[in-house]
N, C-alpha and C positions, 0 to 999 in steps of 0.2 A: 514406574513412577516418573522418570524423566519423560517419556511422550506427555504424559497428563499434566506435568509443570509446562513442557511447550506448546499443548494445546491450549492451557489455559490463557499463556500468554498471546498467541495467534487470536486467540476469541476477544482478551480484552482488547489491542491493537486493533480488531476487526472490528470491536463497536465503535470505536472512536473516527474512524475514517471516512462511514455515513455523515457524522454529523458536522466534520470538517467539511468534505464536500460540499453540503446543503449550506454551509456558511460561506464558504466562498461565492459558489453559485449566487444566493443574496446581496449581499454586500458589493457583489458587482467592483472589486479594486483587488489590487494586487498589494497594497500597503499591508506592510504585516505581515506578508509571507515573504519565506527562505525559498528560492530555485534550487539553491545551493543543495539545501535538507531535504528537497522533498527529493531531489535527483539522491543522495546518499540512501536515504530510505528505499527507495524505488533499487537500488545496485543489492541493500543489504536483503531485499526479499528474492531478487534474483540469484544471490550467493544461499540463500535458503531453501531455492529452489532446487539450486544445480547441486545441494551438499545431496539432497534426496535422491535425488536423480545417483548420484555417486557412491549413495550410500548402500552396502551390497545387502545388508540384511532387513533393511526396509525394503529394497527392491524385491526379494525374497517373500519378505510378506505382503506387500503392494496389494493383493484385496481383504485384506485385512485391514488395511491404512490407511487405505487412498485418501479420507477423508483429511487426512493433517494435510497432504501437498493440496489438496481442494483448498484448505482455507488460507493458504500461501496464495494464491493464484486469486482468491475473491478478496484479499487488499491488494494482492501487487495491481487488480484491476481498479480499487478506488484509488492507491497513489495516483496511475496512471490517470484516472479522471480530474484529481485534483491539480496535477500537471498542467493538463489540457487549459484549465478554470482558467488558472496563473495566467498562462497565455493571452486569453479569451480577454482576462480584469485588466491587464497590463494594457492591452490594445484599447480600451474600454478609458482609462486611464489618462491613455496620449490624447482623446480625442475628445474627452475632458478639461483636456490642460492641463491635468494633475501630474 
């Protein structure tokens, strides 16, 4: 039952992160967004990743499972794109004036 409450939560976290992405992408500015948060979010899916990695009887069952560290790994890659954005808007920002 606890895998299936942390998939569930990995799957809603995972829908939400396209569509951050796609709004930063847009909007084109860094207003509005945490560095600060997305860097804390981006450490807590890396401590999620390495608990897996640590963990003996997931690792045990690992083709059984694989799928939950897949879906760690498909937001830890939209943080890291929504990172990137921040960058991108910020720069976008300065040469704005804003």
């Amino acid at each position: 039952m606890s895998e299936l409450l942390e998939i569930t939560m990995i799957l809603c976290f995972g829908a939400s992160w396209p569509l951050n992405v796609i709004k930063s992408y847009k909007v084109r500015t860094a207003k509005g967004k945490s560095l600060a948060f997305l860097c804390l979010i981006f450490l807590g899916y890396i401590a999620g990743i390495a608990s897996k990695f640590a963990n003996e009887a997931y690792m045990a069952a690992f083709s059984e499972k694989w799928y939950v560290l897949f879906f760690y790994f498909l937001n830890l890659a939209m943080v890291t794109a929504d990172i990137l954005l921040y960058f991108r808007n910020r720069k976008l920002d300065k040469l704005a004036g804003i």
